[in-house]
N, C-alpha and C positions, 0 to 999 in steps of 0.2 A: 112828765117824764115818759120817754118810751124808748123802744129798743134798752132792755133793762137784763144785763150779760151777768151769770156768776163766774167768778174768774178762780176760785177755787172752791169746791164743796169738800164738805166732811160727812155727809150722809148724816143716817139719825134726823133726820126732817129738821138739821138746823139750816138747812135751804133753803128750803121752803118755809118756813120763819124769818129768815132773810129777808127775803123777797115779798111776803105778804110786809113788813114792815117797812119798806122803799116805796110798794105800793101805797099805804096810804099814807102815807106825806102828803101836804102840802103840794101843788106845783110850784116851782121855784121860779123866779124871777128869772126872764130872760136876758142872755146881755146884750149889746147892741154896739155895733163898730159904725160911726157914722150915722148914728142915729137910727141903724136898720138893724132886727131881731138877729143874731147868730146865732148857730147849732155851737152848741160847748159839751164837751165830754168830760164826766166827773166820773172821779172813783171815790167808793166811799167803803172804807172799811169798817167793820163787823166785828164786835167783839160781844162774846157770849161769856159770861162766867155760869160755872157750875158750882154748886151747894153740895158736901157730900151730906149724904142723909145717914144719921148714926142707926145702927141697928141694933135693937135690943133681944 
């Protein structure tokens, strides 16, 4: 993958957890039109759950 866009941030470094985790993937399969490699644009959304932590 490259040229790798946030298309919306929430700050708090879940960007940047984002993005190191698109980073290491796998490269993904190219597709091919005619038997020859093409550029394909994917969006891939992101979903973070948070944990409240109880305080005592």
């Amino acid at each position: 993958m490259k040229d790798i866009k946030v298309l919306r941030s929430f700050g708090g470094g879940y960007t940047e957890e984002a993005l190191r985790v698109i980073k290491s993937m796998e490269d993904w399969c190219s597709r091919k039109n005619n038997g020859i490699p093409v550029a394909v644009r994917y969006s891939v959304p992101i979903k973070f759950t948070l944990k409240q932590v109880k305080s005592e």
